[in-house]
Each structure stands twice: as C-alpha cells, then as structure tokens.
C-alpha positions as CSV (number, residue, x, y, z in Angstrom):
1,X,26.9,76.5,-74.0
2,X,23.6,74.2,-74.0
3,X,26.0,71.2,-73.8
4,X,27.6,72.5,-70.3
5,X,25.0,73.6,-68.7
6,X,23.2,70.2,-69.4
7,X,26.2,68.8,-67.4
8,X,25.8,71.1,-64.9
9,X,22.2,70.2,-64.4
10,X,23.0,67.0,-64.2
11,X,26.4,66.8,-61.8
12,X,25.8,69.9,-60.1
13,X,28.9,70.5,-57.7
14,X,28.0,71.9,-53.9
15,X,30.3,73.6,-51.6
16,X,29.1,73.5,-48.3
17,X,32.2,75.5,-47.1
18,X,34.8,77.7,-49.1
19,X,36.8,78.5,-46.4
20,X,37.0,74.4,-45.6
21,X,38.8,71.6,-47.1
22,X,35.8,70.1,-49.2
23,X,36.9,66.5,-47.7
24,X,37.1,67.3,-44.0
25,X,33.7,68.9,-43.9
26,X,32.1,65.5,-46.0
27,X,33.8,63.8,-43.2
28,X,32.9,65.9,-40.4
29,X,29.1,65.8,-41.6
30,X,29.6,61.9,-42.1
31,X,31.1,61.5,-38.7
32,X,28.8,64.2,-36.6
33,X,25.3,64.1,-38.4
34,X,25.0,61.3,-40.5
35,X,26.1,58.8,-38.5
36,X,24.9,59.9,-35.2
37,X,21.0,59.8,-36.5
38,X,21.0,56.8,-37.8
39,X,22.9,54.8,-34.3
40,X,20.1,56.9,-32.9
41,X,17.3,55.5,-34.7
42,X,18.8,51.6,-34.4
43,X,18.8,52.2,-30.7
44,X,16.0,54.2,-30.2
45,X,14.0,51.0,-32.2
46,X,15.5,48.4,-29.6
47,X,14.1,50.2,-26.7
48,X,11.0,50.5,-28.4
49,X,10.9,46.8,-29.0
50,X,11.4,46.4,-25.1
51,X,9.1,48.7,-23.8
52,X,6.8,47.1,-25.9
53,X,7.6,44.0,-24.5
54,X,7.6,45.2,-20.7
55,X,4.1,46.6,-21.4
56,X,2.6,43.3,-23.0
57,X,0.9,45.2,-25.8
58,X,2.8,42.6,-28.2
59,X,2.1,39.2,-26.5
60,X,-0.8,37.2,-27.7
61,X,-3.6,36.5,-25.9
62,X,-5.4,33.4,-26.3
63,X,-9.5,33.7,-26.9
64,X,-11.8,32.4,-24.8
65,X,-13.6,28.7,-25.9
66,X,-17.3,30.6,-26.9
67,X,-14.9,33.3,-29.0
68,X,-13.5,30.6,-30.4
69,X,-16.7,28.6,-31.2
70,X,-18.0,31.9,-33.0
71,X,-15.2,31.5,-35.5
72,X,-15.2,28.6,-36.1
73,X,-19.0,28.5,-36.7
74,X,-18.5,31.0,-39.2
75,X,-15.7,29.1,-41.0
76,X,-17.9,25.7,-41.2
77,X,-20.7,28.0,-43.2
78,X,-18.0,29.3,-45.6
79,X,-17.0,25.7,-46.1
80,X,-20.0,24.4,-46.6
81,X,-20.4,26.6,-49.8
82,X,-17.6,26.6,-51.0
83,X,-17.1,22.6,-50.6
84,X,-20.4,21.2,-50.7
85,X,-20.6,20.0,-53.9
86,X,-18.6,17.0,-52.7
87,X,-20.7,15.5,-50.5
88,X,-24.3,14.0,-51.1
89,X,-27.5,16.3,-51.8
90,X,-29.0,14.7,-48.4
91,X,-25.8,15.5,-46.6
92,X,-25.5,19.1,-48.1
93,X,-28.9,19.8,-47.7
94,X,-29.1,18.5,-43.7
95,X,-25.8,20.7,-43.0
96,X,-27.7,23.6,-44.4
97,X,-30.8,23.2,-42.6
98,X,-29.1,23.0,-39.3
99,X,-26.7,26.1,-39.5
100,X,-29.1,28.3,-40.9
101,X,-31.3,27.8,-38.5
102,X,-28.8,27.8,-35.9
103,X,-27.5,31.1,-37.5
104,X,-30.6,32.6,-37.1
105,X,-31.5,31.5,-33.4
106,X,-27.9,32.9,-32.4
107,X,-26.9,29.2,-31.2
108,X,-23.2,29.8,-31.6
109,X,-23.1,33.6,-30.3
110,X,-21.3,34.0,-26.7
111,X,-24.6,35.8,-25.4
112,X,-27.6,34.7,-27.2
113,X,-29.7,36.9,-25.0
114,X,-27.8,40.0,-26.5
115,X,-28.2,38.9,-29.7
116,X,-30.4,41.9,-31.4
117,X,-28.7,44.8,-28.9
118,X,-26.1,47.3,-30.6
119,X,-22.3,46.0,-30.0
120,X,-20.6,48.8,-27.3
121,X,-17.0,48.2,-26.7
122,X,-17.3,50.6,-23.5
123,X,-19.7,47.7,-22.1
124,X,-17.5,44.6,-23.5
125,X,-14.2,43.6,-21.4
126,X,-12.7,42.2,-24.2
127,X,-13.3,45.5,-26.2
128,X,-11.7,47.6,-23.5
129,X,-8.8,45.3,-23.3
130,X,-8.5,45.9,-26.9
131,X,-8.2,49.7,-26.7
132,X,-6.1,49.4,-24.2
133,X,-3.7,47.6,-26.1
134,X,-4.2,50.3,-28.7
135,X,-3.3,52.8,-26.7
136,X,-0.1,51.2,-25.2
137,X,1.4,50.3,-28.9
138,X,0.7,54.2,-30.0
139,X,1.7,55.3,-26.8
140,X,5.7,53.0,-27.4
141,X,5.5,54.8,-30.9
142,X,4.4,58.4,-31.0
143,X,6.8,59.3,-28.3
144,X,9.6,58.5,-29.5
145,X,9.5,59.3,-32.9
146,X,8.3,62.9,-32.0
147,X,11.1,63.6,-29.6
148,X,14.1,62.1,-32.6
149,X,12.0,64.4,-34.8
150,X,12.3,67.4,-32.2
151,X,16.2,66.4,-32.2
152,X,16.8,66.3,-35.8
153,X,14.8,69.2,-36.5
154,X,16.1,71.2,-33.8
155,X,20.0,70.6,-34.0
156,X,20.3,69.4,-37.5
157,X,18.1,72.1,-39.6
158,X,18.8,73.1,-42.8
159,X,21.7,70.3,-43.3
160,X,22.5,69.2,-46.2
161,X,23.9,65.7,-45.6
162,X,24.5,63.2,-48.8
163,X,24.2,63.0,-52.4
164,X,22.9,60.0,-54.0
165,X,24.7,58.2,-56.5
166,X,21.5,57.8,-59.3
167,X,19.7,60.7,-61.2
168,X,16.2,61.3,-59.7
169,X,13.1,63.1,-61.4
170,X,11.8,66.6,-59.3
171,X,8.9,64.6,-58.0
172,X,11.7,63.1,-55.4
173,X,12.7,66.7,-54.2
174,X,10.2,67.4,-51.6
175,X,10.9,64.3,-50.1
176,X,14.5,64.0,-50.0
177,X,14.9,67.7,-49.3
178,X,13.0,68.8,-46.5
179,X,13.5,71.4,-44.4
180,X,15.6,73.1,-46.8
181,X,13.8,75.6,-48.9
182,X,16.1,75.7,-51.5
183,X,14.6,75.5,-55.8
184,X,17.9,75.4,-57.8
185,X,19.6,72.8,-55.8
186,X,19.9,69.0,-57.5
187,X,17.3,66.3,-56.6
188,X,19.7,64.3,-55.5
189,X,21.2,66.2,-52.3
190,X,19.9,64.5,-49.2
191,X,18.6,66.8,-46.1
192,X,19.1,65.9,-42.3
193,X,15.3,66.1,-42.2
194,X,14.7,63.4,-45.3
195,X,17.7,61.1,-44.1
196,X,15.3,60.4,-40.7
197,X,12.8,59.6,-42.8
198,X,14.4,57.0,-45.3
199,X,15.9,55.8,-42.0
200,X,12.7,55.5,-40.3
201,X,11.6,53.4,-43.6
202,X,14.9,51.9,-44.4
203,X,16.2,50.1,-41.0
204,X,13.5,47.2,-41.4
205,X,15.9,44.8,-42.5
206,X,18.1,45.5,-39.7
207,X,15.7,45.8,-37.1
208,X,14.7,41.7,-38.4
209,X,18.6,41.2,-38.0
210,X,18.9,42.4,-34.4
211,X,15.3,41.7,-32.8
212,X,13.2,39.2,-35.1
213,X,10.7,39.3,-37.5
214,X,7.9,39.9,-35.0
215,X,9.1,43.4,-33.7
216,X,7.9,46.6,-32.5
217,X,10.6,48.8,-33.8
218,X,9.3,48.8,-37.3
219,X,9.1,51.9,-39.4
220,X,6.4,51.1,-41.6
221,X,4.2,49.7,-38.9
222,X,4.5,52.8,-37.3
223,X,2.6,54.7,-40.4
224,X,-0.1,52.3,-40.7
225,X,-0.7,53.2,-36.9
226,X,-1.0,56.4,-37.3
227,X,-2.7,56.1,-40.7
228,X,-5.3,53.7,-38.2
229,X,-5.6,56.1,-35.6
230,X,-8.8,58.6,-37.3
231,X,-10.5,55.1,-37.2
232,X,-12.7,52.8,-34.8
233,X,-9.5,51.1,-33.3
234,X,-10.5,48.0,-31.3
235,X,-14.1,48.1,-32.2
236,X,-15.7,44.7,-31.4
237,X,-17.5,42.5,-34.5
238,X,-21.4,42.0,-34.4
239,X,-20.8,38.2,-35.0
240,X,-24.9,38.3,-34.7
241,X,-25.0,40.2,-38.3
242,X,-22.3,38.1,-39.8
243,X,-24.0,35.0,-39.2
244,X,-27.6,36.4,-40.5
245,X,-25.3,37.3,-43.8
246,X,-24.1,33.7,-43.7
247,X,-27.1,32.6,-43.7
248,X,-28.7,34.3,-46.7
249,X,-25.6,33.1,-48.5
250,X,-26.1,29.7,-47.4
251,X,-30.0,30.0,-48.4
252,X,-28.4,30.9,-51.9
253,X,-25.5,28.8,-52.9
254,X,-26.7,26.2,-55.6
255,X,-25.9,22.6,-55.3
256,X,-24.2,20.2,-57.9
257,X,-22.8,16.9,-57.0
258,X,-19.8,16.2,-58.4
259,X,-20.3,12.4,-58.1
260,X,-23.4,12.7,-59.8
261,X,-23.7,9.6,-62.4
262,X,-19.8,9.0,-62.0
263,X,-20.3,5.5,-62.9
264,X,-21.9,6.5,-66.3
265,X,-19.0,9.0,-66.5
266,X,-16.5,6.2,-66.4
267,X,-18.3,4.1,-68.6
268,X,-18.2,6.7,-71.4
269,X,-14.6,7.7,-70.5
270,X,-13.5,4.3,-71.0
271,X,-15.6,3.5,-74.5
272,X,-18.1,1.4,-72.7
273,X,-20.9,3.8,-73.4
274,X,-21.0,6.6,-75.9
275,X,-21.2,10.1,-75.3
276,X,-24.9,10.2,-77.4
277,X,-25.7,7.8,-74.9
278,X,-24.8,9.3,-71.9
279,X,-26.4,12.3,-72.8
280,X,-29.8,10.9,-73.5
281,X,-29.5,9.3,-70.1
282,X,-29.2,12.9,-68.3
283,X,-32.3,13.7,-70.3
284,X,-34.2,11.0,-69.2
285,X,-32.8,11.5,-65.6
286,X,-33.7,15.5,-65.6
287,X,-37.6,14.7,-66.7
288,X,-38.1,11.8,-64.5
289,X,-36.7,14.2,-61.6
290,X,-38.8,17.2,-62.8
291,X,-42.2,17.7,-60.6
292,X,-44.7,18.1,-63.2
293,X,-42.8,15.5,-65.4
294,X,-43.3,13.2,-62.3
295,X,-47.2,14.3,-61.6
296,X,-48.0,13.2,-65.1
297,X,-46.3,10.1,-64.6
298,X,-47.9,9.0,-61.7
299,X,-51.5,9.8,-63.7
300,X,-50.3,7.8,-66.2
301,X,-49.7,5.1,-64.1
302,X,-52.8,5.6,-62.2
303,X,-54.8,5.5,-65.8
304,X,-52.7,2.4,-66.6
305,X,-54.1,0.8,-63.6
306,X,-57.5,1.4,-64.0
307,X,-57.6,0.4,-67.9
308,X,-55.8,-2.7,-66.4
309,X,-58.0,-3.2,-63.9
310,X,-61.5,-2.5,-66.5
311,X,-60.0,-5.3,-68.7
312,X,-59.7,-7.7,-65.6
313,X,-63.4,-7.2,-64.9
C-alpha cells in the first residue's frame, strides 16, 4: 500500500550482512572503520600542527619600522576623513595639505626612488619570504590529507558506515554518499568516503580543545588554502597606488565643523534664543562668508568711504 511504502521511504532498513548477526557487524564497522578514521584524523591534525610549528610558517614576524610607517600613514588619511569634522577648518585643512602632498611625493613609501616602477615579488625579500611561507603551510597540508584520502579510499571503499538520526532532502546524497554508486539507497546512510569529509570539517572544536585557537590542524582553513592556491599568493601591495587613491579621496571629502556656532546652538537649546533667530543668523553668516557677497561688500564700503569723504571736503 501507498501508506507502507511511504514508511519504507522514509525508515528504509539495510542489511549489510545476512549471513551476520545485524549487531556484531554495526559493531565491528563501529570498532574497525569508524572509529579508526576519525583517531586517525585527530592525530594526523596534531602532527600537522607541529610540523607547522617546527617549520615556522605559523610564527609571526614582526614588520620592519618603514613597513610600519606605510601603514600607518595610510590609516592617519582614513582618519582624517572619516574624523575631520571635529577639529577646526584651519586644522583640517593644514592636515590635508600636508598628506596629500606627501602622498603624492612618496614621502612615506620605504623606497621613494622606486616609487613609479611595477611591484615584483621575485625582486622584493619580503615577497619571497612570503611565498615561502606559502609554500611551507600547503606543503604541512596537502600531504597529509592526500595520503588519509589514499587510505580511506583504498581500504575503506564502498563502506557504508552510519545512518543519521534526522531525515535529509536528496540534495545531501552526493555528499554523504560518496564513493558508493548506489540511487535507491536512503539519504541518510553515511559512506567511509563522506565520514572523512564531515571529519575533516567537524573536528574544529576539538582540534581548539587539544591545541588552541591559533592552530594548523584546521579543516576549514585547509579549503580556503586550496581555494587560495589559483591565486597571486604572497603578492606584495603597491603602497605607491594606495596612497595616490588616498589622496584623491582626501582632495574630495567635504568639511563641516561640528562645533560650528555651538554657542548659538546652546543658546537656542536652552530658550535663550529662538530657533527663527538662530536661523536668520546662519543666513547672515553664509552671505557674509560668500565671495561675491563679500566683493560687493567691500565696494560698498569703499563707496561709503568716498561719499564720506566728498561730504568732508
């Protein structure tokens, strides 16, 4: 009937071995596969995270003063655009003269004389160090995780090793059942082949447990690595180009001061002045400060003087 086979669909009953007590073989697979690639993968992590160690390519390196100047540089222009409204128009205005112009001479730039030449990282030391480091991190990662690949693949095919407690859609069937080639069988039987992968995802938390939060034994670091690889790994920044961008958004970044006419701003806030007040103040204020408002003020005063000086005569 419709109604059985809907159970059957969903709490589908394997055999892995008539002639077998169904219980020994579950523990015989629990005690021979599962468990064996997983202690595998825990240990095979905690050498990683030592050879990685022994090799240096996860100690930090402290920059050199001039690197450090270029960053910093850098982070005083960012600041300035982002903060500058809190200081004086003067102020703001003398700070933006000076890096823009140093910006554009290359002031802050290790080599100024290199400042318009094409970045090569075969030519900088610190670029090579970089790839080298690179290297020694893949290196601690590819190996072994092709070899426990090799292993599982090789000695463990076609094993069906768990079933998951919690219904699963089919989109979850070529990835918990790899390596068997099999279309009728339920979502959610596990292969030996998918078990090293949620291992190789899963064991982060225990990998913090045993070796820190700063470890080479991570799963997920590993794919971003490898994801990383196609690219420009350890290609060195043209801070020379960054700071000409800086300064084109320092040429463009408005200015308002936010203590502009604070102490009218109190007054009204406090009912000393009215807000019709205040506003016909910053009127007054924006024409006087306008350059042809302030041209034709000075003729003004200029014909004033001369009428006042006709009448004195």
């Amino acid at each position: 009937t419709l109604t059985h086979q809907t159970e059957l669909l969903f709490s589908q009953a394997l055999y892995l071995d008539p002639d077998i007590n169904e219980l020994l073989f579950q523990i015989a697979i629990r005690d021979w596969v599962l468990i064996p690639i997983m202690i595998v993968m825990v240990l095979v992590g905690v050498l990683r995270d030592q050879v990685t160690i022994l090799l240096g390519a996860n100690t930090f390196k402290k920059p050199g003063q001039k690197a450090i100047r270029e960053t910093k540089a850098l982070q005083r222009g960012s600041v300035l655009r982002l903060y500058g409204n809190n200081i004086p128009p003067a102020s703001f205005h003398a700070r933006k003269t000076y890096l823009s112009n140093a910006f554009e001479r290359g002031t802050f730039l290790k080599n100024p004389a290199a400042a318009n030449q094409p970045v090569n990282p075969m030519t900088d030391p610190q670029g090579m160090e970089m790839m080298m480091e690179g290297m020694k991190k893949n290196m601690a990662m590819i190996i072994p995780q092709t070899i426990i690949m090799a292993w599982v693949n090789f000695f463990f095919s076609g094993f069906v090793l768990i079933k998951l407690p919690f219904p699963l859609t089919l989109r979850f069937k070529s990835m918990l059942q790899r390596g068997v080639e099999t279309a009728d069988m339920d979502v959610t039987w596990v292969s030996s082949l998918s078990w090293y992968f949620l291992n190789l995802f899963g064991l982060r938390s225990i990998f913090t447990l045993l070796l820190g939060e700063d470890n080479a034994a991570d799963g997920m670091r590993d794919m971003q690595s490898m994801a990383a690889m196609g690219g420009a790994t350890g290609q060195p920044q043209d801070f020379h180009k960054l700071f000409l961008a800086e300064r084109e958004n320092l040429e463009l970044t408005p200015h308002e001061w936010e203590l502009e006419d604070v102490e009218y701003r109190l007054l009204v806030k406090y009912g000393k002045r009215t807000d019709a007040e205040y506003q016909l103040y910053r009127k007054n204020l924006v024409e006087d400060v306008a350059p042809e408002n302030a041209t034709s003020l000075q003729d003004n005063k200029g014909k004033t003087r001369r009428k006042g000086g006709g009448k004195r005569d």
